[in-house]
C-alpha positions as semicolon CSV with decimal commas, in nm:
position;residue;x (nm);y (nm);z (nm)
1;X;2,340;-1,242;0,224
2;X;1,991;-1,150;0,436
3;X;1,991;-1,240;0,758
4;X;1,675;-1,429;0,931
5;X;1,486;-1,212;1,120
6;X;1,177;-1,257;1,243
7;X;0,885;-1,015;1,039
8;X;0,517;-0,912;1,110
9;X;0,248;-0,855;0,850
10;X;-0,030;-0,711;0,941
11;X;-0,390;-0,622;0,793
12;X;-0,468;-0,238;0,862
13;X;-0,772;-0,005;0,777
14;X;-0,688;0,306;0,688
15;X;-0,675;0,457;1,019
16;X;-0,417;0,194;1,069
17;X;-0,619;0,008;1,347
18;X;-0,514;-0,396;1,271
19;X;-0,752;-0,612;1,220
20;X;-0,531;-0,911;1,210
21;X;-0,153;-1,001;1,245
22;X;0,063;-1,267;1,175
23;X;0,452;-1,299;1,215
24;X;0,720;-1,536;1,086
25;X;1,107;-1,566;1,065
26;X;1,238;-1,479;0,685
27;X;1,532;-1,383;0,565
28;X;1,425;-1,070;0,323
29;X;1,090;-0,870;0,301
30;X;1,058;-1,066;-0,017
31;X;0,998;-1,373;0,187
32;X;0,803;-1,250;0,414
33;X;0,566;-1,145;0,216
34;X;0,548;-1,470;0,026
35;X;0,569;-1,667;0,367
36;X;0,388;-1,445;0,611
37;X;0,162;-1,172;0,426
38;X;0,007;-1,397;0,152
39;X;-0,107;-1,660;0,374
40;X;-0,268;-1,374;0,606
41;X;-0,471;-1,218;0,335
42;X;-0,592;-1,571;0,253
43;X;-0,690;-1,619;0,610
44;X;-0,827;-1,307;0,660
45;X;-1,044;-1,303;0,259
46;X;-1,171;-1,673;0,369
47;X;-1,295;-1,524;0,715
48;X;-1,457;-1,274;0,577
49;X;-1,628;-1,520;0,268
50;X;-1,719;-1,741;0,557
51;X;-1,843;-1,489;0,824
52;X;-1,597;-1,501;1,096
53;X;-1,463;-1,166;1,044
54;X;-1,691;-0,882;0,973
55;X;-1,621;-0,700;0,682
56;X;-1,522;-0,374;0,877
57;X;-1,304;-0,249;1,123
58;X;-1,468;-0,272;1,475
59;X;-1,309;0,040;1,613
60;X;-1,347;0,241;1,328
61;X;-1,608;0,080;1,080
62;X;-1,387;0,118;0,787
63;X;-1,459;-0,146;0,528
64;X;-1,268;-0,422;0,417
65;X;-1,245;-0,292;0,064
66;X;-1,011;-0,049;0,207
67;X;-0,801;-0,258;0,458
68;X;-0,422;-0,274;0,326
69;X;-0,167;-0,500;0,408
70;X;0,205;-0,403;0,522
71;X;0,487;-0,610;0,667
72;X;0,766;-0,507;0,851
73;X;1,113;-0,646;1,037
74;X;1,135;-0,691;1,384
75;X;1,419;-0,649;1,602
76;X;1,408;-1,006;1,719
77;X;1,599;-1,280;1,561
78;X;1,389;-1,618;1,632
79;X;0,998;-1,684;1,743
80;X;1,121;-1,798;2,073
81;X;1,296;-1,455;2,105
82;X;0,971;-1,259;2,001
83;X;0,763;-1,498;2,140
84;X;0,657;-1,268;2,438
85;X;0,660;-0,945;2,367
86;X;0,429;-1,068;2,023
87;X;0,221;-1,189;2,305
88;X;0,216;-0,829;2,531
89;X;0,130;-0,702;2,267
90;X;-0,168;-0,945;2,161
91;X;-0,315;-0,888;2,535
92;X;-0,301;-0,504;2,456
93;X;-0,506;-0,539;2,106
94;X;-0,714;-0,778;2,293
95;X;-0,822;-0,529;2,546
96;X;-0,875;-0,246;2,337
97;X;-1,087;-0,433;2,133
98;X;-1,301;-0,533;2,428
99;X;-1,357;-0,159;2,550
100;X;-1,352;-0,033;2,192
101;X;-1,490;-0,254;1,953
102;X;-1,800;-0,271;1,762
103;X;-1,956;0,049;1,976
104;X;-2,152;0,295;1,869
105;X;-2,045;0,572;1,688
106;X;-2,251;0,908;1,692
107;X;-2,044;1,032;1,365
């Protein structure tokens, strides 16, 4: 029997910069993605249909034809747990997408 852990699935271009996240407590990978991961892609597709999310990656300008999505098991057992340190590390992404995003590039 799995035991409930609490899982992240996240949206990544290929230079594995995420575009957006979204965690969950599940018992298998299985459920996570059916739980966590499905929902986010249907997020993140009706953001893009709508215009909320641009249809690359703002640090990289990879397009969203080539954004995968992965999900993987934390080491924390509850929400409540991972609650914080989910939250760290939302300030971090936050940041670096202020310095970072959307510049531009002189490729």
């Amino acid at each position: 029997m799995s035991e409930t852990r609490v899982w992240i699935a996240q949206c990544l271009c290929p230079y594995r910069h995420a575009i957006l996240a979204a965690s969950g407590e599940a018992d298998s990978e299985q459920a996570a993605m059916s739980t966590i991961a499905w929902p986010l892609r249907e997020a993140i597709e009706a953001a893009l249909h709508t215009g909320v999310l641009n249809p690359w990656c703002g640090l990289c300008k990879a397009g969203s034809e080539t954004w995968r999505y992965e999900v993987g098991r934390t080491r924390y057992r509850t929400m409540a747990e991972a609650e914080n340190p989910l939250r760290e590390n939302e300030a971090k992404q936050a940041a670096t997408r202020a310095v970072f995003g959307d510049m531009k590039r002189s490729d």
